[in-house]
C-alpha positions in Angstrom: 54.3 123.2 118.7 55.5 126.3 116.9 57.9 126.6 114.4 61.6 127.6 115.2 61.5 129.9 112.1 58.1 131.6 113.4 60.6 134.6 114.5 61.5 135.5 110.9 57.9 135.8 109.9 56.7 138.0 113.1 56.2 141.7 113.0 58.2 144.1 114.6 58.1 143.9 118.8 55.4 146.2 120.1 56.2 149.7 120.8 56.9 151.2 124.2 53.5 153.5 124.9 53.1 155.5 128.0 49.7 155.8 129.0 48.2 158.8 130.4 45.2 159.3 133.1 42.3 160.4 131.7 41.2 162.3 133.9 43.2 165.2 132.9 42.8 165.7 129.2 39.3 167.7 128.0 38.1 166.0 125.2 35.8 167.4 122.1 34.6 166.3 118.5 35.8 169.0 115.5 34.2 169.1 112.2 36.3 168.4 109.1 35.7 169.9 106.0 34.6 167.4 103.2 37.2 166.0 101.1 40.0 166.8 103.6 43.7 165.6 103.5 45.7 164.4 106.6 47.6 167.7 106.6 44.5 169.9 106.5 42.8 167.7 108.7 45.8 168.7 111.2 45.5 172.5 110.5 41.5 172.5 111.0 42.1 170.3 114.5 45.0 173.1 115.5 43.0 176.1 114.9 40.1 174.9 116.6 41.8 173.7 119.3 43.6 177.0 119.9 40.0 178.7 119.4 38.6 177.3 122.6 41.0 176.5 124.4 42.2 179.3 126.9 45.9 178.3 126.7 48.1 178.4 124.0 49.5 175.5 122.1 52.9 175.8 123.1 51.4 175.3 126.6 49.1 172.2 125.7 50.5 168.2 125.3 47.5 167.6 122.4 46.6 164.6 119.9 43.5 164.0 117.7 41.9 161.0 116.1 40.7 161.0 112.6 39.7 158.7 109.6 40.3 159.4 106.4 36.7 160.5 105.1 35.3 161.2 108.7 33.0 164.2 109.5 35.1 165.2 112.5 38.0 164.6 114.6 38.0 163.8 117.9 40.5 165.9 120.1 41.9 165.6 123.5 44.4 168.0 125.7 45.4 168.6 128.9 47.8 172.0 130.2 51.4 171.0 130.5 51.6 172.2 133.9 49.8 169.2 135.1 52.0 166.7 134.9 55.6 167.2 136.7 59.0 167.3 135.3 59.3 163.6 136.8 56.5 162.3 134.6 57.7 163.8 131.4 61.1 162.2 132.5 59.5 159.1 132.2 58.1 159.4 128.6 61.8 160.1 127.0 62.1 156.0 126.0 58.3 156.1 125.2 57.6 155.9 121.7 53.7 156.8 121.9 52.1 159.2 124.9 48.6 159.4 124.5 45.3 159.1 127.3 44.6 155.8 128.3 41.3 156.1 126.7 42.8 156.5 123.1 44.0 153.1 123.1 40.3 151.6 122.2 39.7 154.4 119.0 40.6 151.2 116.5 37.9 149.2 117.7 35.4 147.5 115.3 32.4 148.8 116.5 28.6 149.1 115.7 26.6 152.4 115.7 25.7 153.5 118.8 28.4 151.5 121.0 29.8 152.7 124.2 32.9 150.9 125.8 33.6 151.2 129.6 36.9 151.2 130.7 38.3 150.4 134.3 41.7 151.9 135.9 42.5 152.7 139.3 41.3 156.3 139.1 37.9 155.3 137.9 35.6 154.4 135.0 35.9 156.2 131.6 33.2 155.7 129.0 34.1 156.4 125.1 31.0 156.3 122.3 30.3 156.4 119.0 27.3 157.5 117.5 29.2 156.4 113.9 32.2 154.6 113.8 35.0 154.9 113.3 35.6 158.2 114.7 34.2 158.2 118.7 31.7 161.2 119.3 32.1 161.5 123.2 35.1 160.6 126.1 33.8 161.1 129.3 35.3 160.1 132.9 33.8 159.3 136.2 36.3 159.7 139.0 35.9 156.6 141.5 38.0 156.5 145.2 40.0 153.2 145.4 38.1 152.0 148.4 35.3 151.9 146.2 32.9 149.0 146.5 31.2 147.4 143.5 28.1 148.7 144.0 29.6 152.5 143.8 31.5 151.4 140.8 28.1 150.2 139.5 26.6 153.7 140.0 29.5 155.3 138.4 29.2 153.7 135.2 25.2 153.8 135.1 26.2 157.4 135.6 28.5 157.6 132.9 25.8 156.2 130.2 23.1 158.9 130.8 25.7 160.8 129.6 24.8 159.8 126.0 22.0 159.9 124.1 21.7 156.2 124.4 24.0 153.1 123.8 23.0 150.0 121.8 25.7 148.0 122.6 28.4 148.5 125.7 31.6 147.1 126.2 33.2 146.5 129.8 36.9 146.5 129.5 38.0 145.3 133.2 42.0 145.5 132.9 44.0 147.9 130.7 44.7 147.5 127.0 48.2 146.9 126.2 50.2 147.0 123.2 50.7 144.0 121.4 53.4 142.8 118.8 51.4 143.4 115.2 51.8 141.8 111.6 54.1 144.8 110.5 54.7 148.4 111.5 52.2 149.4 109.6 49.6 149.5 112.7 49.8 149.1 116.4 47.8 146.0 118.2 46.0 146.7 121.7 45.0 144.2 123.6 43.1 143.3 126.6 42.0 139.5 126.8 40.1 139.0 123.9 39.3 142.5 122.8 41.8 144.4 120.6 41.7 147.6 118.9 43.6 147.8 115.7 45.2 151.4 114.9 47.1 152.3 111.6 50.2 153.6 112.5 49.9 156.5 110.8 46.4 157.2 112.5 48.4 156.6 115.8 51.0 159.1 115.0 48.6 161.6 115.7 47.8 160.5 119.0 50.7 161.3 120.3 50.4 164.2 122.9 54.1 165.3 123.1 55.7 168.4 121.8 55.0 167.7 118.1 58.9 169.1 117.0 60.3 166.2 119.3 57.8 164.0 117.9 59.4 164.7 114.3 63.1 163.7 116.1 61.5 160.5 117.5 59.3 159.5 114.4 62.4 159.5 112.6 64.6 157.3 115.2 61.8 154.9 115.0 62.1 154.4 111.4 65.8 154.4 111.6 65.2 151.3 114.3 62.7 149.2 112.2 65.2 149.9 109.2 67.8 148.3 111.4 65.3 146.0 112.5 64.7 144.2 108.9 68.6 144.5 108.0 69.1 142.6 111.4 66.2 140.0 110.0 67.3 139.3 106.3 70.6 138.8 108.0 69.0 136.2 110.4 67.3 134.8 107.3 70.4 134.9 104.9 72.8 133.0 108.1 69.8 130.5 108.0 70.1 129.2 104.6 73.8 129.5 105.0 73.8 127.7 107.4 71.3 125.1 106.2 73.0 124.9 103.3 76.2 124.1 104.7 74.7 121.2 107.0 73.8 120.6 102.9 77.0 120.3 101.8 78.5 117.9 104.8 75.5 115.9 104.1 76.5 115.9 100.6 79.7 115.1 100.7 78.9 112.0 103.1 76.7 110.2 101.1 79.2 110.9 98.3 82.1 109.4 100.2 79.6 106.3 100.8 78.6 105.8 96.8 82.3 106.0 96.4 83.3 103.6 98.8 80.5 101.3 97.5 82.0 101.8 93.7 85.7 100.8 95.0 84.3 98.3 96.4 82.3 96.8 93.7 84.4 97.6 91.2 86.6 94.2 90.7 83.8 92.4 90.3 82.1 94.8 87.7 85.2 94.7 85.7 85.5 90.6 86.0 81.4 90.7 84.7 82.6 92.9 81.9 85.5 90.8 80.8 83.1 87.9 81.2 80.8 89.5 79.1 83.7 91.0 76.2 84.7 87.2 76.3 81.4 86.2 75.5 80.0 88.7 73.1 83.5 87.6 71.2 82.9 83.8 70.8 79.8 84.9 69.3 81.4 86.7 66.5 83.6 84.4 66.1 80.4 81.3 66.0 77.9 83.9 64.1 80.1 86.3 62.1 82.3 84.8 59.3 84.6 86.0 56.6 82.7 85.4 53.8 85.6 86.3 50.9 84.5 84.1 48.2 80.5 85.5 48.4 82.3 89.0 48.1 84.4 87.9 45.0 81.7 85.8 43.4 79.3 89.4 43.7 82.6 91.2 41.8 82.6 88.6 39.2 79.4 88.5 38.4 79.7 88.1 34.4 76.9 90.8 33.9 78.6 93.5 36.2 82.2 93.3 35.5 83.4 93.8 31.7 85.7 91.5 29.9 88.4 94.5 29.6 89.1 94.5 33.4 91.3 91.9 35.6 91.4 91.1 38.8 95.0 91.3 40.1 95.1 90.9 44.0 92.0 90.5 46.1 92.6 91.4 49.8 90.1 90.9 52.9 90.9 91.0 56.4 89.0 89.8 59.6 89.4 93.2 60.6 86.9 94.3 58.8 84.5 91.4 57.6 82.5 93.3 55.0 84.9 94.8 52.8 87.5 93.6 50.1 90.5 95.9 48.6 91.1 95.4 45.1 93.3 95.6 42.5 93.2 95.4 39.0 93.8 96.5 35.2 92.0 96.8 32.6 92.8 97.4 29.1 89.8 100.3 28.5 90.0 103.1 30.9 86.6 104.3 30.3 85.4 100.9 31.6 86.8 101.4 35.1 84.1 103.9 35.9 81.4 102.0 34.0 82.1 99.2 36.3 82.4 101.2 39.2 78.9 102.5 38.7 77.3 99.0 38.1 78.8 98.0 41.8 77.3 100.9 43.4 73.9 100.1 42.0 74.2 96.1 43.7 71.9 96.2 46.7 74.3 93.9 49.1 77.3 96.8 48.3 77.3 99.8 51.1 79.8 101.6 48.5 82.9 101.1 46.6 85.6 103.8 46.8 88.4 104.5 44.1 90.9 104.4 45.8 93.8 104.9 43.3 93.1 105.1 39.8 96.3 105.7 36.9 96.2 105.6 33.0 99.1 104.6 30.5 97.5 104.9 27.2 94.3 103.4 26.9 95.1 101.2 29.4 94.6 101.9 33.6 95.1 100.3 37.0 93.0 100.9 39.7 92.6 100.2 43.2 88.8 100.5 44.5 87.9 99.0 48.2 84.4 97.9 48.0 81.8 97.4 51.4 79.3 94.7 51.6 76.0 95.8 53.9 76.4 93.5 57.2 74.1 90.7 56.7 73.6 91.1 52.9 75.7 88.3 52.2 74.8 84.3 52.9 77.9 81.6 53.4 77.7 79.3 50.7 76.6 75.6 51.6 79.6 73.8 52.0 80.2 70.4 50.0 81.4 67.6 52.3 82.4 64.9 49.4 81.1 61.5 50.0 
């Protein structure tokens, strides 16, 4: 099944190409000098076209085939005068003219290849000697009452024509164009053969006045310009619109989490009462207030110098690990000394001064000191007999 985005990743639609008989174009091969460009490739095919041929340019519709690199060019032309007003009418909405015949010149072919082409006006035969230029066009005329066996004798005819054809190609039914990759070449294509041609290469095959040519190349580069605008545009509605259907999508599955959260959210906030509940009846069963192993750590005879007094001692369940106190003591100097033995305890966090005045030799001080959680062991309690 193909994809419903295939559209954005196809080439441009195939051009509109008029094809011509071929009966009425002469054809012939021109040399090209070594090393040539596409513009003096066009200048050589000119001048030798107007050499032999015995009408003007002005009076000709021409085109040539050349490669890049390619020995010669292979030309075709036919006098204007040939084809009615009614028929050039018809070519206004064409955007390539060119012999029927010049639709097989981007073959892949082998040396020495000849393809035979059908139509109603009879067989036409193009070879290569070397591809990828073709060395020879010619055409056999056939009637259209023609039985198989005279169209058998036509095309025999038509191959003694060369000097001799490894390989031939029947092409029953008409090439067509074909939509390509990009508009960079032009797809022909006729059951399961198809000749590639770059698009630039194809220009050139164009047999119309080559001033209107100039008018028309530039409307068709106008139109594929148009023609990508139109496709980033399909593109960019795409994914705005895909991400739209994004957003909708979004915002339901939102509404649904939401819906699910109102809904769950009594009974998440009964578990988490349940669980503040709980997690407090522990502290209260694990985590005591432990003043006395605090004060006994304060009074430690080897810490606390016989110059200071205890005054008020102050915990609070608040906070279980810390004791404010306050005190005096009759040698100011040893208020720091003290303070620096505490600090040095390992079950103290820190002590903080937190006020700290001198009368004379004399001082009172406030210092809050912090116990490390844990550091401390309740005492064994005595239960008299």
């Amino acid at each position: 099944m193909a994809s419903p985005f295939s559209f954005l990743r196809a080439g441009p639609p195939p051009p509109r190409v008029a094809p011509l008989p071929d009966g009425v174009f002469f054809t012939r091969a021109v040399p090209i000098t070594a090393g040539a460009t596409a513009a003096e490739a066009a200048t050589q095919v000119e001048l030798a076209l107007e050499a032999s041929s015995p009408f003007p340019l002005a009076q000709l519709y021409y085109g040539w085939f050349w490669a890049a690199g390619a020995e010669h060019a292979f030309v075709f032309a036919s006098y204007r005068r040939r084809f009615t007003t009614d028929q050039a009418a018809e070519w206004q909405d064409a955007e390539l003219v060119m012999p029927a015949f010049a639709t097989v010149f981007g073959a892949e072919v082998s040396p020495a290849t000849t393809i035979i082409l059908s139509s109603a006006e009879g067989l036409t035969a193009v070879h290569w000697d070397a591809p990828p230029v073709p060395a020879k066009v010619l055409f056999q005329p056939v009637a259209a009452e023609a039985t198989d066996e005279d169209r058998a004798k036509a095309r025999d005819e038509l191959l003694r024509g060369f000097d001799g054809s490894r390989k031939v190609i029947d092409v029953t039914s008409p090439l067509v164009a074909d939509a390509a990759q990009s508009d960079r070449e032009l797809v022909f294509r006729s059951g399961d053969f198809v000749s590639r041609l770059p698009a630039a290469v194809a220009a050139n095959l164009d047999v119309r006045d080559k001033a209107e040519l100039a008018a028309l190349r530039a409307a068709r580069s106008r139109d594929i310009i148009l023609w990508r605008v139109t496709m980033a545009c399909a593109a960019t509605l795409l994914l705005l619109l895909l991400g739209e259907f994004a957003l909708v999508g979004g915002k339901a599955w939102q509404n649904v989490r939401l819906r699910q959260v109102r809904a769950q959210k009594p009974a998440v906030e009964k578990i988490m009462a349940s669980q503040e509940m709980a997690r407090r009846i522990d502290d209260l069963a694990t985590k005591r207030l432990l003043p006395f192993e605090m004060i006994t750590q304060l009074f430690d005879e080897n810490r606390k110098p016989a110059e200071i007094k205890f005054q008020t001692v102050i915990a609070s369940t608040a906070d279980l690990h810390s004791l404010r106190v306050d005190g005096l003591s009759t040698n100011a100097d040893q208020v720091n000394v003290y303070l620096a033995t505490l600090r040095a305890v390992p079950t103290i966090a820190r002590v903080e001064n937190v006020d700290f005045r001198i009368r004379g030799n004399a001082a009172n001080f406030t210092i809050l000191v912090t116990f490390k959680p844990d550091a401390l062991k309740a005492a064994e309690t005595i239960v008299s007999q």
